[in-house]
N, C-alpha and C positions, 0 to 999 in steps of 0.2 A: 684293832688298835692296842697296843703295849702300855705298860707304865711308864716306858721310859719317851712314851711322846706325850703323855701329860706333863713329864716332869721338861721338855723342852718349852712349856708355855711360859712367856714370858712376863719378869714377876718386877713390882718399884723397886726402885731403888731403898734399902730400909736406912734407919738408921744405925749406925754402927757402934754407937755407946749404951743401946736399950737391949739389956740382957734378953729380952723372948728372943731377941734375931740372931744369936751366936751358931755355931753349925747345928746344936742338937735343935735350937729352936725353927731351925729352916730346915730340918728333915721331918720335925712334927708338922710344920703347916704343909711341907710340899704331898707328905701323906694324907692331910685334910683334903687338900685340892684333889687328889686322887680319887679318894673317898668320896668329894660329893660330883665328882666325874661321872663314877661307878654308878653311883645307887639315892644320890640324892640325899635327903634330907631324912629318909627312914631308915632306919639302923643305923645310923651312927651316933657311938656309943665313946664315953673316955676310954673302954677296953678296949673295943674294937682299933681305935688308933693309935692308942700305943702298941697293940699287934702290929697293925699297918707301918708305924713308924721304929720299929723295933725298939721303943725306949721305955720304961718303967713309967706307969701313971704317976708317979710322984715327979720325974722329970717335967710331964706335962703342967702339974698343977702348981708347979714349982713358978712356972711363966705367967699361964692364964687359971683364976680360981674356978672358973665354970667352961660348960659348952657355948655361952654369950660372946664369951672374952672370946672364944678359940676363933671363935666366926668371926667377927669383927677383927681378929686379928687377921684372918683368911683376908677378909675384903683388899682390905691395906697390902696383905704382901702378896696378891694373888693380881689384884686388879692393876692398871697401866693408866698412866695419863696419858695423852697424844702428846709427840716430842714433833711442833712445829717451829721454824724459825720465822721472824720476824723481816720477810721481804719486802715491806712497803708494799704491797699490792694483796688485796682482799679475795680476790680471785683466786690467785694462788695460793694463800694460807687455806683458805677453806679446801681447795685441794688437795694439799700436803696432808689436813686433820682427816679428810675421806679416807687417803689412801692407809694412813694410819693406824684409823679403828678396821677399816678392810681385812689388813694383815689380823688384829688383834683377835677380831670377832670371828674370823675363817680359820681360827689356831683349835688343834685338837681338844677335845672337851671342857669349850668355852661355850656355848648354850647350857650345858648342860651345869657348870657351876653357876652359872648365870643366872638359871632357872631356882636353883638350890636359894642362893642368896637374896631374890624376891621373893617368893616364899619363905625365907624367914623371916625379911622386913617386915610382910603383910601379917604373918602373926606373933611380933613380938616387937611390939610399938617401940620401946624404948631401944631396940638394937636398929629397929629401920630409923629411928632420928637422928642416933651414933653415926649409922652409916653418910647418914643424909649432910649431917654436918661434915665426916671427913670427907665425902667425895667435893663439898661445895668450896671446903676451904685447899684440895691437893688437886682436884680435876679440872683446872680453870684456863683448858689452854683453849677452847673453843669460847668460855666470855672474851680471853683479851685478845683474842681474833679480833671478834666484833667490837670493842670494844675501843679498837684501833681504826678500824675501820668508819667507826663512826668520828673520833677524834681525827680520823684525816679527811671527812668532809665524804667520805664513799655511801655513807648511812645516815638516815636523818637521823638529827641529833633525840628527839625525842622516842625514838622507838626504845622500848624493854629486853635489856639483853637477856634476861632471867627469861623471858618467855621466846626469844629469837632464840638460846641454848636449846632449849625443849620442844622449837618447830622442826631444828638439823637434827636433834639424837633422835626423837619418836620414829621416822619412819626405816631410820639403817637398822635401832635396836627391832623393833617390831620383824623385820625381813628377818633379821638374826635369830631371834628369841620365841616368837611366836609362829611365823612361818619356820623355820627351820632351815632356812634355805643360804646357799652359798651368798657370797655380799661381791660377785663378779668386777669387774674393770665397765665392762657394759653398763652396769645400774649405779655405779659411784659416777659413770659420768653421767648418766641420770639424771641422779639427784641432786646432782651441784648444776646441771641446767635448771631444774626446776625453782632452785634453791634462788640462785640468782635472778631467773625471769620475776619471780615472787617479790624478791628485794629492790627490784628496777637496779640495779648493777648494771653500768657497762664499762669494761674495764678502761681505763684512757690511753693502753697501749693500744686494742685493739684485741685483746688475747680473747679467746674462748676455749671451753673444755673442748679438745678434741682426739683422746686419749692419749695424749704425751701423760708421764708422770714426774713429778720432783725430785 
């Protein structure tokens, strides 16, 4: 694997008037993503990535004041929301968000920053709540799946979307992150049978996962 297929991993959209994301700041963090590709969470160093990103540690500190900020900034430009559209049918959007993180989570040295970034939540409390907040307030395309789904009468109204989120991520990220293993077309239709037999879903067209894609 090359550098230049981590640097094909696909990065949010940033903001365009917040000085860290201007070119020099999107070649320091796509050297970060590189960097915790490579080797993880041990050795890296502000030296080490301004080597990596060929720019003077004063450029870098110029953005972010520490290694805290740099990660947190990683998360944000490194990580993806799922881009679902809004088809009136529950079936499908849960579909569409499968095939989505599929693509995301099977993209070249994505376990492995992946891994990097839990491991620094677990030991650096005040960057895992950082994260914790911007993923809940920028990663919210699988609550307003359900979220819709329940406002169109597909879902009892009283079920907890906060804990429906974290019954569909736990088992794609676990096969990703923990097994280590490919997230195939075979196991995304899988888990979206599983997903739906669990939820008593049944779609009122008649549709079932039966490996078409969106």
């Amino acid at each position: 694997m090359t550098d230049d297929d981590f640097m094909t991993l696909e990065t949010q959209t940033v903001v365009a008037d917040d000085p860290a994301f201007d070119d020099a700041g999107a070649q320091i963090l796509d050297a970060a993503v590189r960097m915790l590709a490579h080797g993880g969470l041990s050795g890296f160093t502000i030296d080490r990535l301004a080597a990596e990103a060929r720019v003077s540690k004063t450029s870098i500190y110029r953005r972010w004041p520490d290694k805290m900020a740099i990660f947190r900034a990683v998360m944000g430009y490194w990580g993806r929301r799922a881009e679902v559209s809004d088809v009136g049918h529950l079936g499908r959007e849960l579909q569409a968000w499968y095939v989505d993180r599929q693509a995301f989570y099977n993209g070249p040295g994505w376990r492995a920053v992946a891994a990097s970034v839990m491991e620094l939540a677990a030991h650096a409390p005040e960057i895992g709540e950082a994260m914790a907040a911007d993923r809940r307030a920028t990663w919210d395309t699988l609550r307003r799946i359900l979220q819709r789904g329940i406002d169109r009468g597909d879902l009892d109204e009283g079920l907890d979307v906060d804990l429906l989120e974290q019954f569909l991520i736990g088992p794609i990220y676990y096969r990703g992150i923990l097994d280590g293993l490919e997230i195939t077309d075979e196991v995304v239709d899988g888990f979206l049978h599983l997903v739906l037999r669990a939820l008593g879903y049944t779609a009122p067209d008649g549709w079932v996962p039966s490996g078409e894609r969106p």
